[in-house]
VOVOMAR-881615 format. One line per 8 residues: their letters; for each residue y, x, z of C-alpha. Coordinates in steps of 0.001 Angstrom, whole numbers, plus 500000, padded with zeros to 6 digits. Example, Ala and Ser with C-alpha at 12.3 -4.5 7.8 and 13.67 -1.06 7.14 Angstrom:
BEGIN
as) 495500 512300 507800 ~ 498940 513670 507140
//
This chain:
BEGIN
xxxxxxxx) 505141 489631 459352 ~ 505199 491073 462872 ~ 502767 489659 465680 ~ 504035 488729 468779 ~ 503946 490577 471998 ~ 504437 489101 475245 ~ 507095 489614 477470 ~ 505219 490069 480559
xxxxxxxx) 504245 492877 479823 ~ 506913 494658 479720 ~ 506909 496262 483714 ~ 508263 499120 484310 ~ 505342 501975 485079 ~ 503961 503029 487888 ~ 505648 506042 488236 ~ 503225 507812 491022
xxxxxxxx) 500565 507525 488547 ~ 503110 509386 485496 ~ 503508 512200 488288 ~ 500000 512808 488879 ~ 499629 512871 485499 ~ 502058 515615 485020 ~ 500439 517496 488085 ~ 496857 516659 486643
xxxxxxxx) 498411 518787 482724 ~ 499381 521411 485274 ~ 496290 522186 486686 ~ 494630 522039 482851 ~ 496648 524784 482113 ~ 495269 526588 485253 ~ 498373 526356 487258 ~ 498230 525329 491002
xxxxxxxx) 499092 522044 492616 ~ 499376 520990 495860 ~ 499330 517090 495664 ~ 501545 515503 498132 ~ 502468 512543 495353 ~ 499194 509910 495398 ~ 498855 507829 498269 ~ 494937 508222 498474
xxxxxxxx) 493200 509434 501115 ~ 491168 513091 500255 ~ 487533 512354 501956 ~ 485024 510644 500260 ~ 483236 507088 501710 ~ 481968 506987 505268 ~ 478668 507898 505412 ~ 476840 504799 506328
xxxxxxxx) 478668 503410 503152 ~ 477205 506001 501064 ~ 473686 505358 502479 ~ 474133 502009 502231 ~ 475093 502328 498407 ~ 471984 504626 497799 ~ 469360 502222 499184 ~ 471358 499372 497268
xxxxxxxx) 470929 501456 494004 ~ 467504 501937 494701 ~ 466338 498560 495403 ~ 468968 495986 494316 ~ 469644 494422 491043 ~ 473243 494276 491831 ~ 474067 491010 489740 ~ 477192 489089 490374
xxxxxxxx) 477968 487904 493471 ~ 479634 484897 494508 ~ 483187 484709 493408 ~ 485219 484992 497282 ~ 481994 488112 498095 ~ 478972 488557 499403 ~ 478329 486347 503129 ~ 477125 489431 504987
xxxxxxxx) 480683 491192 503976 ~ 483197 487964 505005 ~ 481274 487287 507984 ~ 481797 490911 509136 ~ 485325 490831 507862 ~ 485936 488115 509825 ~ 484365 489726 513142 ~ 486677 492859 512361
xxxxxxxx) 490085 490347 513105 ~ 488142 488953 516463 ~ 487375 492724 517107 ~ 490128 494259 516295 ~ 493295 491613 516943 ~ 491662 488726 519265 ~ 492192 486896 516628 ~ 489574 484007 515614
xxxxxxxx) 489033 484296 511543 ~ 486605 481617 510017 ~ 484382 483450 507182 ~ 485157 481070 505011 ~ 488549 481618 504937 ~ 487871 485458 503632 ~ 487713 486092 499901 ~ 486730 489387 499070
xxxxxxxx) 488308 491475 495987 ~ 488481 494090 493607 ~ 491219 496194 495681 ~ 493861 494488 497113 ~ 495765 494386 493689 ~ 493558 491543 492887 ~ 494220 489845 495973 ~ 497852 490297 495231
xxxxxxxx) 497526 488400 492103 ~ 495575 485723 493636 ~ 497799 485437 496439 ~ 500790 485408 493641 ~ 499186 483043 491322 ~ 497986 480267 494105 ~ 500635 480442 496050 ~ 503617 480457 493781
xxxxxxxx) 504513 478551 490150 ~ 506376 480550 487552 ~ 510283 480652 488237 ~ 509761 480492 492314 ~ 511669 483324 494214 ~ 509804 486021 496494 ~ 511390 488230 498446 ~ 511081 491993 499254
xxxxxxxx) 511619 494742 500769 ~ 513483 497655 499008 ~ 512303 499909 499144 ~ 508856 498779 498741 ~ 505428 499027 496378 ~ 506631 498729 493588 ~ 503434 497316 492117 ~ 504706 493880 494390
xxxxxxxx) 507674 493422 491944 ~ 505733 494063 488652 ~ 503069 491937 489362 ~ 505310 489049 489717 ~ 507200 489633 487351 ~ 504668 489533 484956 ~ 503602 486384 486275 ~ 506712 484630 485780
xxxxxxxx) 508192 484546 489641 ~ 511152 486094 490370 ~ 511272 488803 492789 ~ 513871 489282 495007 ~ 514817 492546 496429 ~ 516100 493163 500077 ~ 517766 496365 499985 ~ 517301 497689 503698
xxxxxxxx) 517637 501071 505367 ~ 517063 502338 509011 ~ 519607 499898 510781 ~ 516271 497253 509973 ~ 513643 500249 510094 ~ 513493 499765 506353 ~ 511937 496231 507141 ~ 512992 492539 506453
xxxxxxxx) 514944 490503 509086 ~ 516333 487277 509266 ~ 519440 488832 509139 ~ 518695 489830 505711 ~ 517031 487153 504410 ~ 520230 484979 504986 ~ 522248 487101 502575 ~ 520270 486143 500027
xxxxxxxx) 521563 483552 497603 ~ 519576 480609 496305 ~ 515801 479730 497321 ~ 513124 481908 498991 ~ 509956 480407 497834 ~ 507851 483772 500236 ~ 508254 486652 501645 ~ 506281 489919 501576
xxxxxxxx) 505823 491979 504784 ~ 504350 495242 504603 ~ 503356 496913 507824 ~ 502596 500022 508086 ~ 504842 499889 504366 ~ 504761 501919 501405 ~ 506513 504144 501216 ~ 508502 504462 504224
xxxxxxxx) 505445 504461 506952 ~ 507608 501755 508962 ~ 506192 498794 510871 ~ 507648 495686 512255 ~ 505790 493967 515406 ~ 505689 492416 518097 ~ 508664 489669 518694 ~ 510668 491410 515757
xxxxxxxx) 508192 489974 513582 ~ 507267 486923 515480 ~ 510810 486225 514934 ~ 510468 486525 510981 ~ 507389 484514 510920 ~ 508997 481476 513091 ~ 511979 482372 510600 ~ 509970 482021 507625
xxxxxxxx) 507917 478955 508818 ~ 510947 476853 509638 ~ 512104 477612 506361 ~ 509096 476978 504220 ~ 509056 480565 503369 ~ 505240 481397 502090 ~ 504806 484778 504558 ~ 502654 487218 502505
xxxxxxxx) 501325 489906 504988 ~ 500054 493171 503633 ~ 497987 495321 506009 ~ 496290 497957 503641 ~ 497446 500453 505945 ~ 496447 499023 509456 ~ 493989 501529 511444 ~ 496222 504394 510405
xxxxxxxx) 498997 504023 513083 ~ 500786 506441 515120 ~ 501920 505309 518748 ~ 502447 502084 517625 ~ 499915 498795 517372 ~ 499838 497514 514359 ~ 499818 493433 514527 ~ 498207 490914 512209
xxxxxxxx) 500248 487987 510640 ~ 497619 485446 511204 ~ 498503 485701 515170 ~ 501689 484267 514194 ~ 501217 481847 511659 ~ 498287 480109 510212 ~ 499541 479692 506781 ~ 499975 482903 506337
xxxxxxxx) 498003 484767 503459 ~ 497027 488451 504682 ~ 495671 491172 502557 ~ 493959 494745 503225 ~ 491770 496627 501033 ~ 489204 499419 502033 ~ 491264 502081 500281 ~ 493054 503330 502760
xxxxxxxx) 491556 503979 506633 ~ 487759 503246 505265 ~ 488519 506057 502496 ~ 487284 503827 499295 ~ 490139 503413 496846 ~ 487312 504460 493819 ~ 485481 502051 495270 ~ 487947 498772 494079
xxxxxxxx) 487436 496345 497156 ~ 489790 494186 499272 ~ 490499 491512 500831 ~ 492651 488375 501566 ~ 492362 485877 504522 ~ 493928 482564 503133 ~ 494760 479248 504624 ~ 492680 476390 504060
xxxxxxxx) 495271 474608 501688 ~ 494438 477467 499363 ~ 490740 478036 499461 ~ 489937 475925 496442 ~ 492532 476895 494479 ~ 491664 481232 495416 ~ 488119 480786 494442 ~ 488276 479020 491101
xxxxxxxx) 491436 481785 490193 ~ 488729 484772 491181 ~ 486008 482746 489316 ~ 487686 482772 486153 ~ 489853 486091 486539 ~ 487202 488298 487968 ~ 483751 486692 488182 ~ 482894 488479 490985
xxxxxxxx) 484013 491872 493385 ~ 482648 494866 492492 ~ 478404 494724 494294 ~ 477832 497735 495340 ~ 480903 498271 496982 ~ 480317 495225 498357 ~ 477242 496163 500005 ~ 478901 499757 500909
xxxxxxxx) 481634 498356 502779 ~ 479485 495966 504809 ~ 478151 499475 506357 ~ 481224 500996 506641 ~ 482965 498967 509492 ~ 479999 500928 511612 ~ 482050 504089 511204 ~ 484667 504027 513425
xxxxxxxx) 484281 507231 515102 ~ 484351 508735 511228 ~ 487251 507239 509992 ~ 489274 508116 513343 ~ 488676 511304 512683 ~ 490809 511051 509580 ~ 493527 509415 511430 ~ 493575 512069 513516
xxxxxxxx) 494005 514745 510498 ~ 496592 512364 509348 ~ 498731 512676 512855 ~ 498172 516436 512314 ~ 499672 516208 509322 ~ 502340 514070 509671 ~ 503382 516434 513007 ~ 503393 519564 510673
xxxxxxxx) 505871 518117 508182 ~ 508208 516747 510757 ~ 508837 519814 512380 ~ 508550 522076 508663 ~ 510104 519967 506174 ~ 513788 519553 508039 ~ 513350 523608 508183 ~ 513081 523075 504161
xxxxxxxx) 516141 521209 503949 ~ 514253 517604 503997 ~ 515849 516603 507511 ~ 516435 512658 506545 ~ 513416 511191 506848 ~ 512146 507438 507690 ~ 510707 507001 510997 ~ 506516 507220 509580
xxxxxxxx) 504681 504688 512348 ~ 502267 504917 510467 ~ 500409 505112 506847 ~ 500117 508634 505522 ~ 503786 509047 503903 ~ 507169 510430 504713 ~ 510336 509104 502626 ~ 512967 511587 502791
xxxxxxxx) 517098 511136 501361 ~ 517727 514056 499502 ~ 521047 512426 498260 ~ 522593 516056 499896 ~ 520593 517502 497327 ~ 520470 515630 493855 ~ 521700 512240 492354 ~ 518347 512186 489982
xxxxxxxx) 515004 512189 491945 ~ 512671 512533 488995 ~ 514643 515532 487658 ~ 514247 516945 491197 ~ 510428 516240 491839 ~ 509731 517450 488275 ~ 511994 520608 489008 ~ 509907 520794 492179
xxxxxxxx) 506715 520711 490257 ~ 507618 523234 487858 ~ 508586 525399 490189 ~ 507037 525614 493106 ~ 503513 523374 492170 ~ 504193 521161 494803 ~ 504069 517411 493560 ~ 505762 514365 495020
xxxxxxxx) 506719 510978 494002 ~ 510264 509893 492960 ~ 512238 507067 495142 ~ 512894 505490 491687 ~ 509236 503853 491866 ~ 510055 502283 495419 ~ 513496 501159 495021 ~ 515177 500985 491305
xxxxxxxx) 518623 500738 492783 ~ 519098 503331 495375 ~ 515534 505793 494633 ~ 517914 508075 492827 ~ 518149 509887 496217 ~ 514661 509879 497997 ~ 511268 511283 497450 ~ 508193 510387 498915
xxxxxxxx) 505542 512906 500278 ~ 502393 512137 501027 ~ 500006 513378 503835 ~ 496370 512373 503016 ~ 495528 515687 502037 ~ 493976 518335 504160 ~ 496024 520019 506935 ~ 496060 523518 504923
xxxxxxxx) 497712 521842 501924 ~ 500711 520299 503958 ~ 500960 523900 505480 ~ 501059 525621 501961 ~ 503671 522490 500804 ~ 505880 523515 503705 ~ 505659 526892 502650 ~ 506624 526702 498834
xxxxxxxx) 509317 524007 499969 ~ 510977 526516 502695 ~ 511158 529208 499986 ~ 512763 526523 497580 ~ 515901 526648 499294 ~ 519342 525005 499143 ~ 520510 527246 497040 ~ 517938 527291 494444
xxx) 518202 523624 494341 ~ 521447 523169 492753 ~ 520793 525666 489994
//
C-alpha cells in the first residue's frame, strides 16, 4: 500500500536556483559563464565580521543561543533603526534568524491561520507565495506593472475579491528594483490599518538604494512586522542570518515558533554580524560598484535589444520585457546560456502569469562581468534571436 505524501509540499521550484544549476553543469564541462542570474552579492563578509568570527572560533564554545539571538546583536539591531531611520526600536521587539526565510515563516505562521488570504505583488519573490502556500494561507497575487511602479496600491488592493487577511510590501523588491515611499506608502499603510490588513514589510534590500531613500514600515505603523536579513548590503547570504522586528502582540507567540522550529540562529554568524554594522565605509563601497553596474547596463543592454526595463531604485537587479522577442522566457534564457554563456533568470519564477515575457539580470557581480554580459548580449542580436 502506498504512503502518504503531503500536499504542501508540492511548490513549485525555485527556478533561479534550477538556472544556476544549469550554469554551475556548464562550467563543469569547462565552458564559461558569466552569472547575471543569482541575486547574491560577489564579495565575501566585511572584514570586522570575519575577525570577529575568527576570535569567536578561537575562544567560544558557540552553543545555542537564545531562541529571538544573542542581546549584544538585537540591541545593536535595534540602534541600526534609531541610526539609520529616527526610528525608536525596543530590543526586545527584535528576533534574530536564520536568513530572512525563517523570519518569513515566523512572520507567516504567527501572524496568519491556515485558509487566511495574503496579498502580493506580481511580480514578486516567488519564495513569498510558496511559503504560504505550504503553510496553508492563500496567497493572493496583485498583478501590477509600471502605471504602480510594479508596487501595491490601494487602488489595487480594492480589485481584489473577498478578504485580505495582510499584505506584503517589498521595497527595494525582487525582482523589479522598485520602491514605494514616502506618502505613496504612508497611504498603503493607513490603507491597510483601517482595514485590518496585517502589513508585512520586507527590507532585505535597504542600504542598496539609488537616488532614492529607502523608508522603514515601522515609521508608519506599529503593528507592522518588518524583516531584513544580512545577505544582501552586509554581503552574508552563506552566512544564514536575519531579522524581524515584531509587534508586541506577537512576541510570545515568535519566540516559542523559533524555539521549537529552529532552536536557535546560527552563533557564529551571530557574533559576525554584531561586528559588521561597524563597516559602513566597506559595504558602501559595494553600493557604489553596484551603481556602476547598474549605469553600464542601462545604457548597454537597450543597445542589445533589452530597452524595456523596470525603473531599478534600487537592489542589484534589472527586469526587462522581452515579449518583442519570445513568448517562452525559459526557452530564451536557456537559449541565452547555451549560446552566448551568459545566465539570467526567467520572469516565470517572479510572476507565473505574465513571466513568459521578462527576464531578470542581476548586477552583484563585478563591473568587468556586466561589461563582458553586454558584450555577448550585443553580438546576440535580433536576428539571431528568432532562429
Amino acid at each position: 500500500m502506498a504512503l502518504k505524501a503531503a500536499q504542501r509540499g508540492l511548490v513549485p521550484p525555485f527556478i533561479v536556483m534550477d538556472v544556476m544549476r544549469a550554469a554551475n553543469e556548464r562550467e563543469a564541462r569547462g565552458e564559461d559563464v558569466v552569472h547575471l542570474e543569482v541575486g547574491q552579492p560577489s564579495t565575501p563578509a566585511p572584514r570586522e565580521g570575519l575577525k570577529a568570527a575568527g576570535a569567536a572560533l578561537a575562544s567560544e564554545k558557540l552553543g545555542y543561543t537564545d531562541a529571538m539571538g544573542v542581546r549584544p546583536l538585537r540591541r545593536r539591531i535595534a540602534a541600526h533603526y534609531r541610526e539609520t531611520y529616527g526610528v525608536g526600536v525596543d530590543e526586545d521587539r527584535v528576533a534574530v534568524t536564520t536568513g530572512s526565510s525563517a523570519a518569513f515563516v515566523l512572520a507567516f505562521l504567527s501572524a496568519f491561520d491556515a485558509g487566511d488570504r495574503v496579498a502580493l505583488a506580481c511580480p514578486g519573490y516567488p519564495a513569498y507565495r510558496n511559503i504560504l502556500t505550504a503553510l496553508g494561507v492563500e496567497p493572493v497575487e496583485l498583478p501590477v506593472g509600471p502605471e504602480t511602479n510594479f508596487q501595491p496600491s490601494p487602488e489595487v488592493l480594492d480589485r481584489v475579491d473577498g478578504p485580505v487577511d495582510g499584505l506584503i510590501v517589498a521595497s527595494p523588491a525582487n525582482p523589479t528594483g522598485t520602491m514605494i515611499t514616502g506618502d505613496e506608502f504612508r497611504t498603503l499603510a493607513g490603507y491597510c490599518r483601517g482595514r485590518g490588513i496585517r502589513l508585512i514589510s520586507d527590507e532585505i534590500y535597504h542600504g542598496i538604494t539609488y537616488g532614492k531613500k529607502e523608508q522603514t514600515a515601522l515609521s508608519l505603523d506599529t503593528e507592522a512586522i518588518v524583516i531584513n536579513s544580512f545577505s544582501k548590503y552586509f554581503s552574508m547570504t552563506g552566512w544564514r542570518l536575519g531579522w524581524l522586528v515584531l509587534p508586541e502582540s506577537l512576541h510570545r507567540s515568535i519566540e516559542c515558533l523559533a524555539q521549537n522550529l529552529f532552536i536557535s540562529p546560527p552563533t557564529l554568524s551571530q557574533l559576525a554580524a554584531v561586528a559588521a554594522f561597524d563597516c559602513r565605509a566597506e559595504l558602501d563601497l559595494n553600493v557604489a560598484r553596484y551603481a556602476k553596474n547598474r549605469a553600464l547596463l542601462l545604457d548597454q543592454l537597450p543597445k542589445a535589444g533589452f530597452g524595456k526595463l523596470a525603473h531599478a531604485d534600487g537592489a542589484f537587479y534589472l527586469y526587462a520585457d522581452v515579449a518583442g522577442q519570445t513568448n517562452d522566457s525559459e526557452e530564451f534564457c536557456r537559449r541565452m546560456l547555451a549560446e552566448t554563456g551568459v545566465a539570467a533568470t526567467p520572469g516565470v519564477d517572479f510572476d507565473p502569469a505574465r513571466g513568459a515575457h521578462f527576464i531578470r539580470f542581476s548586477f552583484a557581480g563585478a563591473t568587468e562581468e556586466m561589461a563582458e554580459a553586454a558584450s555577448r548580449l550585443k553580438k546576440w542580436r535580433l536576428m539571431d534571436w528568432r532562429r
